[in-house]
C-alpha positions as CSV (number, residue, x, y, z in Angstrom):
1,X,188.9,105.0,124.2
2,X,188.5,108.3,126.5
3,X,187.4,111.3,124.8
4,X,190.3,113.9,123.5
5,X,189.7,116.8,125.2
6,X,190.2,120.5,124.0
7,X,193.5,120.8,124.8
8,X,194.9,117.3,123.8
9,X,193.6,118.4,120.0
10,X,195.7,121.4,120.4
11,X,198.8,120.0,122.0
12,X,199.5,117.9,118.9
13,X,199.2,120.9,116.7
14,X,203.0,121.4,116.7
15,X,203.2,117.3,115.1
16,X,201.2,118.8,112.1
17,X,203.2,119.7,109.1
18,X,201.0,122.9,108.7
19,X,198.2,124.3,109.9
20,X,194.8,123.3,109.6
21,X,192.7,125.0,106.5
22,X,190.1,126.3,109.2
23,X,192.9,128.1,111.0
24,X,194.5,130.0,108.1
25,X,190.9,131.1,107.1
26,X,189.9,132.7,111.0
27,X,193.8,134.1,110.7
28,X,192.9,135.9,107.5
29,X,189.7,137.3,108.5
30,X,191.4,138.6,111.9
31,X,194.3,139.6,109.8
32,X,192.1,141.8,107.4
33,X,189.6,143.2,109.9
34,X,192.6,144.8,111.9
35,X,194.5,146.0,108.4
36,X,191.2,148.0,107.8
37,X,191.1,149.4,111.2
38,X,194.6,150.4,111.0
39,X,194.2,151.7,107.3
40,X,190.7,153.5,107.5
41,X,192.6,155.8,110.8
42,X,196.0,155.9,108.1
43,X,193.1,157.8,105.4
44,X,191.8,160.0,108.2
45,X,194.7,161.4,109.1
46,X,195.9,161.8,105.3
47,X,192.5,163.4,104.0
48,X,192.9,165.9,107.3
49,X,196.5,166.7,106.2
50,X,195.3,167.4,102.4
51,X,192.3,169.4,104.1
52,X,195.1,171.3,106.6
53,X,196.8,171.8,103.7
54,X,193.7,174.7,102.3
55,X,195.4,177.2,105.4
56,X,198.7,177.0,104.0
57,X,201.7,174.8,105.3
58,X,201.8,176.7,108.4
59,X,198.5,175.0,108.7
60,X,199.6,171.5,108.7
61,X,201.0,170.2,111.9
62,X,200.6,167.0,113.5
63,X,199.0,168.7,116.9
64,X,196.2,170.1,114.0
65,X,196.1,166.3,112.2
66,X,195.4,165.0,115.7
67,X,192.8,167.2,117.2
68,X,191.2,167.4,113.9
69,X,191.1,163.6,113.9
70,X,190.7,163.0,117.6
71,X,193.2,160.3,117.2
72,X,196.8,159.9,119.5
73,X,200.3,160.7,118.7
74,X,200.9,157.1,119.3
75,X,198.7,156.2,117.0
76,X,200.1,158.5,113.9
77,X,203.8,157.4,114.8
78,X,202.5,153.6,114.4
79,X,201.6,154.5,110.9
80,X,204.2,157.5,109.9
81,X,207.5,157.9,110.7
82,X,207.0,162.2,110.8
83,X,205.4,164.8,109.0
84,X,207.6,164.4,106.1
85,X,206.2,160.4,105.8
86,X,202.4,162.1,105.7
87,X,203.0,164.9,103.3
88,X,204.4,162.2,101.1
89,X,200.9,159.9,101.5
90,X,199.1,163.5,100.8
91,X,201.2,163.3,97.5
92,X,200.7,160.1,96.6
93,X,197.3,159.8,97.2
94,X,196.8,163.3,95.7
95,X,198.4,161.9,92.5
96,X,196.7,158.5,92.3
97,X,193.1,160.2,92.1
98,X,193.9,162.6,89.5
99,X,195.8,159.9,87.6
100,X,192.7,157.8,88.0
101,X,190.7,160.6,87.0
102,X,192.7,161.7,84.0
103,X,192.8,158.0,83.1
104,X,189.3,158.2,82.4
105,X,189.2,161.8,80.6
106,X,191.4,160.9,78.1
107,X,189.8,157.7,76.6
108,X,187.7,160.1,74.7
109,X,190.5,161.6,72.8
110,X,192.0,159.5,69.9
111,X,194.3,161.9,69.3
112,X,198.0,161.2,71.5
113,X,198.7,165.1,71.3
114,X,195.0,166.2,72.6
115,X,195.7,163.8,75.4
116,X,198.7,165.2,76.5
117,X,197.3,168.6,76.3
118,X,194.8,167.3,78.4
119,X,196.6,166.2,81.0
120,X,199.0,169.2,81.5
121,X,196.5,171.5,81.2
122,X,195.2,169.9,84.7
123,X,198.7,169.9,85.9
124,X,198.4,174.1,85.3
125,X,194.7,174.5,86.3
126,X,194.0,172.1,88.8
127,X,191.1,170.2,88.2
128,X,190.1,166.7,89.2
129,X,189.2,164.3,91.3
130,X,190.7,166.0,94.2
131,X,190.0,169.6,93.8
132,X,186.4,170.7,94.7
133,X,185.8,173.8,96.7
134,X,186.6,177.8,97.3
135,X,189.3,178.1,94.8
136,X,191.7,180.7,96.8
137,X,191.8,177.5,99.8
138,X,192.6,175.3,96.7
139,X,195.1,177.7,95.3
140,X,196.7,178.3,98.9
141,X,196.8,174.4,99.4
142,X,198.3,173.8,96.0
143,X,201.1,176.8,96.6
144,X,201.7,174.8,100.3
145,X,202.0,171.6,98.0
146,X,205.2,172.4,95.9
147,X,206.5,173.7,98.4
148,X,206.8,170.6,99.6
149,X,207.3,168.7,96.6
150,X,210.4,171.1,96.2
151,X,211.6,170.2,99.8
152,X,211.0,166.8,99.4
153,X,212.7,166.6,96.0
154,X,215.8,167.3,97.5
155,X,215.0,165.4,101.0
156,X,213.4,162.3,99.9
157,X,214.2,162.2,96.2
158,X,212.8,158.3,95.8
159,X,209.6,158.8,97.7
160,X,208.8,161.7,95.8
161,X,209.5,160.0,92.8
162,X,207.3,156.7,93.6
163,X,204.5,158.7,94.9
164,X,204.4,160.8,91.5
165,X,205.0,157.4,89.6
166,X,201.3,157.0,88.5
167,X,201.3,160.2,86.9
168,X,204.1,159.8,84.8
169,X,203.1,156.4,83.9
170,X,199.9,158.2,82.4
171,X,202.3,160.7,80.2
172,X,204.1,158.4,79.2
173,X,201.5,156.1,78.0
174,X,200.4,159.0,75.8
175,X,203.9,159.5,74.1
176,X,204.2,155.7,73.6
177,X,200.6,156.2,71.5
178,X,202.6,159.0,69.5
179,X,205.7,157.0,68.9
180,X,203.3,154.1,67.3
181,X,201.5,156.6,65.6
182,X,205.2,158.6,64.1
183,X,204.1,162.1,65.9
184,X,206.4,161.7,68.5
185,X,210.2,160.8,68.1
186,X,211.4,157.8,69.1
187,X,212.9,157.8,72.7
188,X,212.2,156.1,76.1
189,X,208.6,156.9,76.4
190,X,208.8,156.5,80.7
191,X,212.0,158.8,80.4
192,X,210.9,161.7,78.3
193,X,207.8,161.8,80.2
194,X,209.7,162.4,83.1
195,X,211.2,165.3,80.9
196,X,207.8,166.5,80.5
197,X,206.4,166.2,83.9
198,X,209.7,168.0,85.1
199,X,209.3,170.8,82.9
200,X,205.5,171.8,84.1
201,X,205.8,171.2,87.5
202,X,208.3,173.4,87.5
203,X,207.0,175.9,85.8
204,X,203.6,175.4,88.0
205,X,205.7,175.7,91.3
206,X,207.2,178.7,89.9
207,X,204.1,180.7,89.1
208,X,202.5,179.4,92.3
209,X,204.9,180.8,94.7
210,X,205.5,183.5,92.9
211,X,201.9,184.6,93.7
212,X,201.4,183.0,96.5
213,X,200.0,185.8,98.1
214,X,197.5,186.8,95.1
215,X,197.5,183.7,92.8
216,X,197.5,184.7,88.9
217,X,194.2,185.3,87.4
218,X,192.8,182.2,85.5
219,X,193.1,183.9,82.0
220,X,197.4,184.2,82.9
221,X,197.0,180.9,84.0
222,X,195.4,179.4,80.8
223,X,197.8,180.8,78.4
224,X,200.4,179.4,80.8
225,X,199.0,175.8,80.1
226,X,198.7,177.0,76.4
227,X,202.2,178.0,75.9
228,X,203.3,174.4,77.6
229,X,201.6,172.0,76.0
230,X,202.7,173.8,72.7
231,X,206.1,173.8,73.9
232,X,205.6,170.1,75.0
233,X,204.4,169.0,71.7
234,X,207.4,170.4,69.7
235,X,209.6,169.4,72.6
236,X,208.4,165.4,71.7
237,X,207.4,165.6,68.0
238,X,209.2,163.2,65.6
């Protein structure tokens, strides 16, 4: 019997039931190779809008993301719909370190309240995985952020809220602690951490833009996260 050759192997591919084992292991390697090309320019562009972000929202244009980046427009519009699709990965990707960060800090606590003081005394401060450097660039960045998180609340309502998910997952995890414990009253724990994370960021924006040209001095700006958290705690207390 003559041979098969090459291409009589491959022409009775289409008689198989499925594919060979071989072929769904080179498809997965080619699959994943090209996913961490595409995603490794997708974090480029995202830490260059975060670091745009230190000369105000003016700042942060797609021209600057691209030059900054050396990357094309056809390749940002393959992976974001606009600049409102990349401020949004700036947010989420903001939020997931310093959720990931905070995650950590407050395993040393045992007590439910001390972690939530923890955690929105970040929120008020800054502070975290994210935030390194000259603080009147971070202060400028942050006062360009909720800007945008104010924009985009009323814009894209559900992105904002998925992208800030991890965050209020964290609070919330905290007030479930207190509810076990009987320091904090029994209530959807995902729900009045919501509440919570509402009422700071708020506040936050508030001060922010207010002195967005001369941020408040850090002393104003730890009695601010003082008076919250004590506000917080007999806002949640059974």
């Amino acid at each position: 019997m003559a041979k098969a050759s090459k291409f009589d192997l491959f022409a009775t591919r289409d008689k198989l039931e499925s594919r060979a084992r071989w072929e769904e292991r080179s498809a997965q390697r080619v699959l994943e190779a090209g996913r961490e090309q595409l995603l490794e320019r997708s974090r480029r562009m995202v830490e260059t809008a975060y670091e745009l972000l230190e000369g105000g929202l003016e700042g942060l244009t797609i021209r600057a993301v691209l030059d900054k980046t050396g990357l094309s427009r056809r390749a940002f519009y393959e992976r974001f719909e606009g600049k409102d699709d990349l401020v949004l990965a700036v947010f989420e990707q903001t939020i997931r370190l310093a959720s990931s960060y905070l995650s950590e800090e407050v395993l040393i606590l045992a007590d439910p309240f001390e972690r939530l003081d923890l955690i929105i005394t970040s929120m008020v401060l800054g502070g975290g995985a994210a935030d390194a450097g000259d603080s009147e660039l971070i202060d400028r960045r942050a006062a360009a952020m909720s800007r945008e998180h104010l924009r985009l609340a009323e814009s894209r309502p559900d992105d904002l809220q998925a992208a800030l998910r991890p965050l209020i997952t964290l609070i919330a995890r905290q007030l479930s602690d207190g509810m076990e414990a009987g320091l904090v009253r029994e209530q959807d724990p995902q729900r009045l951490a919501t509440l919570v994370y509402n009422l700071v960021s708020t506040t936050v924006h508030t001060e922010l833009l207010s002195y967005e040209s001369a941020p408040p001095e850090r002393a104003h700006r730890v009695q601010l996260a003082t008076e919250l958290c004590e506000f917080c705690r007999r806002a949640v207390a059974a």
